[in-house]
Residue frames relative to the residue before (quaternion, step in Angstrom):
aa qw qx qy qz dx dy dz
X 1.0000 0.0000 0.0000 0.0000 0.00 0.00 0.00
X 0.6424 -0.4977 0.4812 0.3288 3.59 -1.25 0.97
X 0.6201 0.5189 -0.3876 0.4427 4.06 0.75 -0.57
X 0.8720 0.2272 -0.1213 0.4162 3.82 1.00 -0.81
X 0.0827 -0.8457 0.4277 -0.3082 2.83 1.48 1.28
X 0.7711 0.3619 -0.1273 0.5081 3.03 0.21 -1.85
X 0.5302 0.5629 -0.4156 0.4789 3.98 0.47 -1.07
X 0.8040 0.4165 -0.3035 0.2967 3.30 -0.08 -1.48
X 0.6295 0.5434 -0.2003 0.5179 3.69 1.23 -0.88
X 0.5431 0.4087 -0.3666 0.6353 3.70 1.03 -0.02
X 0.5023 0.5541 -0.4478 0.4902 4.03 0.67 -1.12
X 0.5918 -0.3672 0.5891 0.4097 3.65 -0.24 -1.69
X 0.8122 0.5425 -0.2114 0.0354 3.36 0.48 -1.12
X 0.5541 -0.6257 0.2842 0.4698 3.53 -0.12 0.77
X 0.0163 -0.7968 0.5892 0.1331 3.87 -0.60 0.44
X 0.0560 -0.7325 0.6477 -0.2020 3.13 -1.27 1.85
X 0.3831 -0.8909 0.2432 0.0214 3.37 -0.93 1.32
X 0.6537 -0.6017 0.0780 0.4523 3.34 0.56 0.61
X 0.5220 0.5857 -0.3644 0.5017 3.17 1.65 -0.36
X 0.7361 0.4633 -0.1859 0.4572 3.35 0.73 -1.21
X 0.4352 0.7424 -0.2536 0.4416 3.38 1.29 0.44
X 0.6294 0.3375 0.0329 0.6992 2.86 0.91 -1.89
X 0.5663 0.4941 -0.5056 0.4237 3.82 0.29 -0.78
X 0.6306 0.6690 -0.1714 0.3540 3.43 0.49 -1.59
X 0.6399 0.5366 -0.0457 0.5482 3.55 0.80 -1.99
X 0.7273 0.4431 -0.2484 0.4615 3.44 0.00 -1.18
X 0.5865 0.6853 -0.1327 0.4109 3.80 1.18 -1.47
X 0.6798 0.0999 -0.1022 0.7193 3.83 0.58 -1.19
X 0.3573 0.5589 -0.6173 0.4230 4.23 0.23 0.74
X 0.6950 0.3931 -0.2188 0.5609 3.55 0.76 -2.04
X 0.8103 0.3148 -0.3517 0.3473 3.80 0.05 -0.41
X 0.5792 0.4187 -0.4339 0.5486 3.48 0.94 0.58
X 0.8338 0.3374 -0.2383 0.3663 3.42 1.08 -0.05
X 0.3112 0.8093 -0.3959 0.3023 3.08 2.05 0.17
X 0.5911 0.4103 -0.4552 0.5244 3.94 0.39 -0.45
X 0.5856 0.3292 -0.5171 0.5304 3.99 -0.04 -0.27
X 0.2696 0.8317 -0.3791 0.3031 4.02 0.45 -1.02
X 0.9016 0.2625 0.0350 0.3419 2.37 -0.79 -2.28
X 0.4067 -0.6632 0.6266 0.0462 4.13 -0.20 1.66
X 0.5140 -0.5945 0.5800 0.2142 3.13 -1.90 1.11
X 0.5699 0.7159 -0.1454 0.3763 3.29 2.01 -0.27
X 0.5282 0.6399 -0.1147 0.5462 2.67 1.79 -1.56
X 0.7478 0.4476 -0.2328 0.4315 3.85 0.60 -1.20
X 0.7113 0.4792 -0.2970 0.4198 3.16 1.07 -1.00
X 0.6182 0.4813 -0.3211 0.5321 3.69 1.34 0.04
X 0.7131 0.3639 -0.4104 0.4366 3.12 1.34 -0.05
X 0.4967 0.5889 -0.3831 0.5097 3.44 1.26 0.40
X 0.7039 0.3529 -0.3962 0.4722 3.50 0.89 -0.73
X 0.3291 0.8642 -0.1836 0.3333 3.57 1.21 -0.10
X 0.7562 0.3640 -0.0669 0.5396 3.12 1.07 -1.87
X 0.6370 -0.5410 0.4502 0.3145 3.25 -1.42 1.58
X 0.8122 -0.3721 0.2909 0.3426 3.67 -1.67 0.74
X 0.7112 0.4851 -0.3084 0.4047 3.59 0.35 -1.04
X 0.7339 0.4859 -0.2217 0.4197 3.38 0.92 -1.32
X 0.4770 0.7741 -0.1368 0.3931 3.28 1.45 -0.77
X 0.7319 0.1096 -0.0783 0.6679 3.25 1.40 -1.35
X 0.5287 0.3568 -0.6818 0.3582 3.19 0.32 1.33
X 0.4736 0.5981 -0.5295 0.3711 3.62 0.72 -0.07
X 0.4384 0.8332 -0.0194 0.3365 3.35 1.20 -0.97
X 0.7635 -0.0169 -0.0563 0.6431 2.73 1.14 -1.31
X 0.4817 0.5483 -0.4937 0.4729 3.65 1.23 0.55
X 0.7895 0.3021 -0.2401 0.4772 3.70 0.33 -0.67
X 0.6631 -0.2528 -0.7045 -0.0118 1.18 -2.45 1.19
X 0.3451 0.7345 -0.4904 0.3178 3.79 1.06 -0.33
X 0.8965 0.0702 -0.0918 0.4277 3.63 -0.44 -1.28
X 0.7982 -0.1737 -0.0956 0.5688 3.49 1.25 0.01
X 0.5242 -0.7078 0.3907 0.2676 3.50 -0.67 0.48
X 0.7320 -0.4837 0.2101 0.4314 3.81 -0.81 0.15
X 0.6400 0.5178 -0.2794 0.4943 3.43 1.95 -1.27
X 0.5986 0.5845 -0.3499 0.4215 3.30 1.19 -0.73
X 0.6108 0.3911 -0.4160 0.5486 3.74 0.87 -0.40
X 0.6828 0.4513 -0.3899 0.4221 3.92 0.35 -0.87
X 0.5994 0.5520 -0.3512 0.4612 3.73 1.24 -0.51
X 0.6178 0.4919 -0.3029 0.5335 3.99 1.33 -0.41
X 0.4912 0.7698 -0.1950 0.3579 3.27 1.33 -0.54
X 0.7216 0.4374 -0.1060 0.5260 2.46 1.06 -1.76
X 0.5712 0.6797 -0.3174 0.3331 3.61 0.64 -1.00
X 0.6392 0.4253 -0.2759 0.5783 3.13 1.12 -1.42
X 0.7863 0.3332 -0.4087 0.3221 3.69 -0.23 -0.72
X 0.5544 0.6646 -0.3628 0.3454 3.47 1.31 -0.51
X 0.6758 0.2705 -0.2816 0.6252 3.52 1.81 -0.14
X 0.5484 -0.6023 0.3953 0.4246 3.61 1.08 0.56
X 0.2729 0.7644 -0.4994 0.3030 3.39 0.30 0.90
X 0.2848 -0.8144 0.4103 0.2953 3.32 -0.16 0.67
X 0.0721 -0.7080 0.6865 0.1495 4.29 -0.67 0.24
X 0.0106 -0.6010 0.7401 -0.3016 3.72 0.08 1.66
X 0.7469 0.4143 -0.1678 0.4923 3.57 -0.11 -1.57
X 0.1528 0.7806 -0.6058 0.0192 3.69 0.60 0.84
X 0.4554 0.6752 -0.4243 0.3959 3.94 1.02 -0.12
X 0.6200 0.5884 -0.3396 0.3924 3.17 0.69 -1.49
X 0.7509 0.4731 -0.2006 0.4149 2.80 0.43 -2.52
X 0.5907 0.6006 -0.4324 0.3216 3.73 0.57 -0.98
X 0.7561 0.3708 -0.1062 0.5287 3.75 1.15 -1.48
X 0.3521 0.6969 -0.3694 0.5039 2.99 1.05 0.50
X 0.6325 0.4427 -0.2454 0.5863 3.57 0.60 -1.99
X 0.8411 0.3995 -0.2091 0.2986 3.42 -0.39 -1.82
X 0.5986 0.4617 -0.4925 0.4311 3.35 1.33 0.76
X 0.6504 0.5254 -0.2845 0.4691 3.52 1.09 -0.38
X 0.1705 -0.8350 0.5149 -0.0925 3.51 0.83 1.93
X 0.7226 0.5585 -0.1731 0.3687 3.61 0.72 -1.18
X 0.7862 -0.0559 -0.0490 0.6134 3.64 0.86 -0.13
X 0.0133 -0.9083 0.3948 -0.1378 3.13 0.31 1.66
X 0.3158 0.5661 -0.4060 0.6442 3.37 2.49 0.33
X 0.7537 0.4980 -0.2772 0.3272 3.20 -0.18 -1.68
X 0.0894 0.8862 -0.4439 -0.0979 3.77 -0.04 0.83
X 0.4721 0.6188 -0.4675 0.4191 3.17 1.55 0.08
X 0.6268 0.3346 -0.3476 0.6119 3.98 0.87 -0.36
X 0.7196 0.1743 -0.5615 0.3694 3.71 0.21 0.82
X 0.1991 0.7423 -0.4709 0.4331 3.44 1.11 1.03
X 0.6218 0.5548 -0.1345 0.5361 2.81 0.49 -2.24
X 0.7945 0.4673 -0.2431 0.3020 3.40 -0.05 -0.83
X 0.7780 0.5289 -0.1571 0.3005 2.99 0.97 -0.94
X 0.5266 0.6529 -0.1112 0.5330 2.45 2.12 -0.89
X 0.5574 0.4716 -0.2632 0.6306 3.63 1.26 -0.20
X 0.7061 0.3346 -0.3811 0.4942 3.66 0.44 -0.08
X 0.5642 0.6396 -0.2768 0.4428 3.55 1.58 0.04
X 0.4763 0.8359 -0.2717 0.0233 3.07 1.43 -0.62
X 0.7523 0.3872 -0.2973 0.4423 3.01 1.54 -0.84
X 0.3332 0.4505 -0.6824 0.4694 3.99 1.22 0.71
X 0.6421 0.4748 -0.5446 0.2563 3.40 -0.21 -1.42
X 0.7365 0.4528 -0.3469 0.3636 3.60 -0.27 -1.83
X 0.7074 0.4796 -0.3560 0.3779 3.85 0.54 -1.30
X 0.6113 0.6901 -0.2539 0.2926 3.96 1.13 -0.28
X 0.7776 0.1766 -0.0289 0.6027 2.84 2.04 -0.71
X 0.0875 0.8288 -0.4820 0.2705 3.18 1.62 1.44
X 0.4061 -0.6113 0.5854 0.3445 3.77 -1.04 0.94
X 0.6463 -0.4778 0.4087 0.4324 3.64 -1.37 -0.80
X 0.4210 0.5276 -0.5265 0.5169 3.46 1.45 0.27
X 0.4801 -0.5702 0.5289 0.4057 3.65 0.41 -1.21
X 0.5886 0.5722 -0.3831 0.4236 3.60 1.50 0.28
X 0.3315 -0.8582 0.3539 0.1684 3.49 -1.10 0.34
X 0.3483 -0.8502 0.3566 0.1694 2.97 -0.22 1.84
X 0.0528 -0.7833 0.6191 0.0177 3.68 -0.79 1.13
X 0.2638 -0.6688 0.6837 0.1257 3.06 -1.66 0.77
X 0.3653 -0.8301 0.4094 0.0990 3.83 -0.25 1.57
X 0.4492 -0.6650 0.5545 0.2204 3.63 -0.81 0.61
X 0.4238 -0.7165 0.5285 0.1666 3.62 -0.09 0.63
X 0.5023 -0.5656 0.5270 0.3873 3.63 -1.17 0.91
X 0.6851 0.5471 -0.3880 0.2841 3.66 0.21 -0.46
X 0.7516 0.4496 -0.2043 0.4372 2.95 1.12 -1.31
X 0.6526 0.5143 -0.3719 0.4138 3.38 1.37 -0.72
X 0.3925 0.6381 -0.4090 0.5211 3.91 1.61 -0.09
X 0.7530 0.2182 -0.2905 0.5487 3.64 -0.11 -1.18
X 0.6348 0.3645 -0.6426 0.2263 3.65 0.04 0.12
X 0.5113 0.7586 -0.2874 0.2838 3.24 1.22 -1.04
X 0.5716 0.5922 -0.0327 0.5670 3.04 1.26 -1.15
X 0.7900 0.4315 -0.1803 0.3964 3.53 0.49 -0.96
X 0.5721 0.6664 -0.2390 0.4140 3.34 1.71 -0.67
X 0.1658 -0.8082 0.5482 -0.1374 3.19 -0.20 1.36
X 0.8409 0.3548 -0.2462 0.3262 3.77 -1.09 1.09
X 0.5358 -0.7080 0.3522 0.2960 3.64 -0.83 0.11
X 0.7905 -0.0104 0.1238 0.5997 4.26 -0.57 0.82
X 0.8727 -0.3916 -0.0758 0.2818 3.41 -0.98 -0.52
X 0.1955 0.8288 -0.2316 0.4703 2.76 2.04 0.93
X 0.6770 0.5548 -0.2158 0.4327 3.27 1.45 -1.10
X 0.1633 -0.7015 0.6840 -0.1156 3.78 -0.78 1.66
X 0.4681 -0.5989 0.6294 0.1617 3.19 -1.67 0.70
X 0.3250 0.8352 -0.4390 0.0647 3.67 -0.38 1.18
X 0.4806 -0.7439 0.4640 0.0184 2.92 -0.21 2.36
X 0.3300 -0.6833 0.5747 0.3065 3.87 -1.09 0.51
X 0.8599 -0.3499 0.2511 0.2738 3.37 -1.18 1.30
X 0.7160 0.3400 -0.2180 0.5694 3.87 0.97 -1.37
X 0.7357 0.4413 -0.1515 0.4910 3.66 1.01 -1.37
X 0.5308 0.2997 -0.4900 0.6232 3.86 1.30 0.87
X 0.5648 0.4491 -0.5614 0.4052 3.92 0.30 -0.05
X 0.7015 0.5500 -0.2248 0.3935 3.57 0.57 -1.41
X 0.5900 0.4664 -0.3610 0.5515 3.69 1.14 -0.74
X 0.6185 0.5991 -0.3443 0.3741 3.58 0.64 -1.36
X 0.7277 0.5388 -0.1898 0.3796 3.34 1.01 -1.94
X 0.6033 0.5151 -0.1894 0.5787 3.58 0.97 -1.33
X 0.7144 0.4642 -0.3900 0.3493 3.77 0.11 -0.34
X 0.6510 0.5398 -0.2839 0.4519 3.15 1.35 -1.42
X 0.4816 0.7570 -0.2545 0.3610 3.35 1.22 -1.28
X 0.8217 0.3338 -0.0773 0.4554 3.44 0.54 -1.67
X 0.6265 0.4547 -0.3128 0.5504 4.01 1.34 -0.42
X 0.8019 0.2637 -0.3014 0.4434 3.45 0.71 -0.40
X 0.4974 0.5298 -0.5509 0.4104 3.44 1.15 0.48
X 0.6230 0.5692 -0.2961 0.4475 3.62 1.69 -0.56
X 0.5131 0.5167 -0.4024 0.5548 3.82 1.23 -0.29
X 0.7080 0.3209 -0.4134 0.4742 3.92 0.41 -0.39
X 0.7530 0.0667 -0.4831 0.4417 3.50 0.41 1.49
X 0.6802 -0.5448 0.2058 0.4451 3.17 0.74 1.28
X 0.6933 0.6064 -0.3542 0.1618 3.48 0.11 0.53
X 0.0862 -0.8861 0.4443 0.0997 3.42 -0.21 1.01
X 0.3879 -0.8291 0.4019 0.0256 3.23 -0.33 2.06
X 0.0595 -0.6841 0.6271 0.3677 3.31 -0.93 -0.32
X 0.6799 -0.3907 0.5535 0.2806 3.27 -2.22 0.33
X 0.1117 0.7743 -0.6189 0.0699 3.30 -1.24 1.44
X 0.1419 0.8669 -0.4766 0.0339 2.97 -0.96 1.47
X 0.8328 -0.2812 0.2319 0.4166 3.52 -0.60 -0.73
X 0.7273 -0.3708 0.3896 0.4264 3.34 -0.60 1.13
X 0.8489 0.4324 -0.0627 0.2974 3.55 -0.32 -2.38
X 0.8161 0.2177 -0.1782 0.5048 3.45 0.80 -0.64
X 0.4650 0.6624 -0.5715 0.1352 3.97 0.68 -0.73
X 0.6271 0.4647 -0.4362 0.4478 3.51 0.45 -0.90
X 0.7061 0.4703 -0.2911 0.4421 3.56 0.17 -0.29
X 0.7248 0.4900 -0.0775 0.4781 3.47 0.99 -0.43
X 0.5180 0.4601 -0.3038 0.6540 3.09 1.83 -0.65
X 0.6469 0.5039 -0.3765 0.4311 4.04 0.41 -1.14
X 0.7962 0.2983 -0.2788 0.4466 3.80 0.63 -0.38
X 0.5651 0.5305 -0.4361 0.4573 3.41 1.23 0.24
X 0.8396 0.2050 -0.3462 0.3650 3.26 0.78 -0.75
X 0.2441 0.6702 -0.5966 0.3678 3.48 0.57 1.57
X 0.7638 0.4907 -0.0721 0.4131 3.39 1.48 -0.60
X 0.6996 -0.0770 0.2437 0.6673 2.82 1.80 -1.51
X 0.2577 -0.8824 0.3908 0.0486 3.10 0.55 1.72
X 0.7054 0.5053 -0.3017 0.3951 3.38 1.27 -1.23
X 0.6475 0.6137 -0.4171 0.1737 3.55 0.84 -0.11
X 0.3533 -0.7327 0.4943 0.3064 3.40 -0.63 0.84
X 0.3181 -0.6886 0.6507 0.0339 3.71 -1.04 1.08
X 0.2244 0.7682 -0.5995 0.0077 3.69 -0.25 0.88
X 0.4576 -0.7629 0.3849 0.2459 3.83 -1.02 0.26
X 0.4307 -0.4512 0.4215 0.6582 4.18 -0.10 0.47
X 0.7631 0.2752 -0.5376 0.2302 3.81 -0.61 -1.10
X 0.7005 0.5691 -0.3103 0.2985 3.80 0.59 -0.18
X 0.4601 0.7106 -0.2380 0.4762 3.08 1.72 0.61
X 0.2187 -0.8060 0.4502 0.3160 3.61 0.71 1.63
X 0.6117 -0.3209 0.5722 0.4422 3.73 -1.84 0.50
X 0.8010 0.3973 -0.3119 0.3215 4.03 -0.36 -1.29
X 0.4724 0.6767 -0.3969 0.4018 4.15 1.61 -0.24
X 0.3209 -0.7349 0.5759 0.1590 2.77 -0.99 0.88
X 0.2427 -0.7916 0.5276 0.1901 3.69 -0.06 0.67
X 0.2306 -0.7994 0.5547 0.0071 3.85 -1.05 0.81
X 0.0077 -0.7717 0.5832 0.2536 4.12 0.44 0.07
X 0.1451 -0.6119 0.7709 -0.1012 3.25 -1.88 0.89
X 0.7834 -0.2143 0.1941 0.5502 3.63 0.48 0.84
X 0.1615 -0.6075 0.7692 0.1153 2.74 -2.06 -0.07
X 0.5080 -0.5738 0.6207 0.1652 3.43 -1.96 0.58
């Protein structure tokens, strides 16, 4: 109530108003739900959108090396890890470089996401400007390797029962020894498995950001904060 306003601010407590609540609320809803969002409709206006140059590369990627859903389906990936797709050029040259598996859209994901590297890294700068990572271990990145089971986009990370408790256990272990000095790392691994590794973290721990060495700009400054 407007009457304990003042009380509460002597108490300590932050005072925030109901608009800015809901404003707030309503805000990380859309950004956890932006990849559903994003409309086979939505893309095609952002394609019809793009200045002349960009235009004819779409042009010459579709329907041949990937089709229109297939770009709105990369789309989605990114936002599904909160990635922005502002830089729809990039992401656009990006696709029309990945000639060689032009079904297989999780590896032009993968890809794209490496030509992102320096949004990615700049998204989860500390206040120095360095990025604090928490490192996948050679072991663990073996047994995932190892654990991966199936064919293209079929392929799923599947840990045995004791060796997903212990990953689960160890992970939590190593981020929240890194929150008791304020830092909120991301997860760095290998090229070969993150995408796999990210899908079973965030069953566990959605907020972690999973990022791979190739997605790591040359100009980042890299910070350790633990290890898995």
């Amino acid at each position: 109530d407007d009457t304990m306003k003042e009380n509460a601010a002597i108490s300590g407590y932050t005072i925030v108003d109901a608009a800015t609540v809901l404003t707030t609320h309503f805000t990380e809803l859309v950004k956890e739900n932006m990849a559903e969002l994003l409309t086979f409709s939505a893309v095609k206006q952002l394609i019809e959108d793009l200045p002349k140059a960009q235009s004819a590369l779409v042009g010459d990627i579709t329907p041949v090396q990937i089709t229109v859903s297939g770009i709105q389906r990369v789309l989605q990936n990114l936002l599904r890890e909160r990635i922005s797709v502002r830089d729809f050029s990039t992401i656009l040259e990006a696709i029309a470089e990945t000639t060689s598996a032009p079904t297989d859209l999780l590896t032009v994901t993968e890809h794209v996401r490496t030509r992102l590297a320096r949004q990615l890294c700049n998204a989860h700068l500390d206040p120095s400007g360095a990025l604090p990572v928490v490192a996948l271990s050679a072991n663990w990145e073996q047994a995932s390797a190892e654990a991966l089971n199936g064919q293209g986009a079929e392929k799923q990370l599947a840990l045995e029962p004791s060796r997903l408790h212990q990953f689960v256990s160890d992970l939590r272990g190593a981020f929240e020894r890194a929150a008791l000095t304020g830092d909120a790392p991301i997860l760095l691994t290998s090229g070969a498995v993150r995408p796999y590794v990210r899908s079973l973290v965030e069953r566990f721990r959605p907020q972690t950001i999973v990022m791979s060495q190739n997605e790591i700009h040359p100009k980042a400054r890299l910070r350790s904060a633990g290890a898995v």
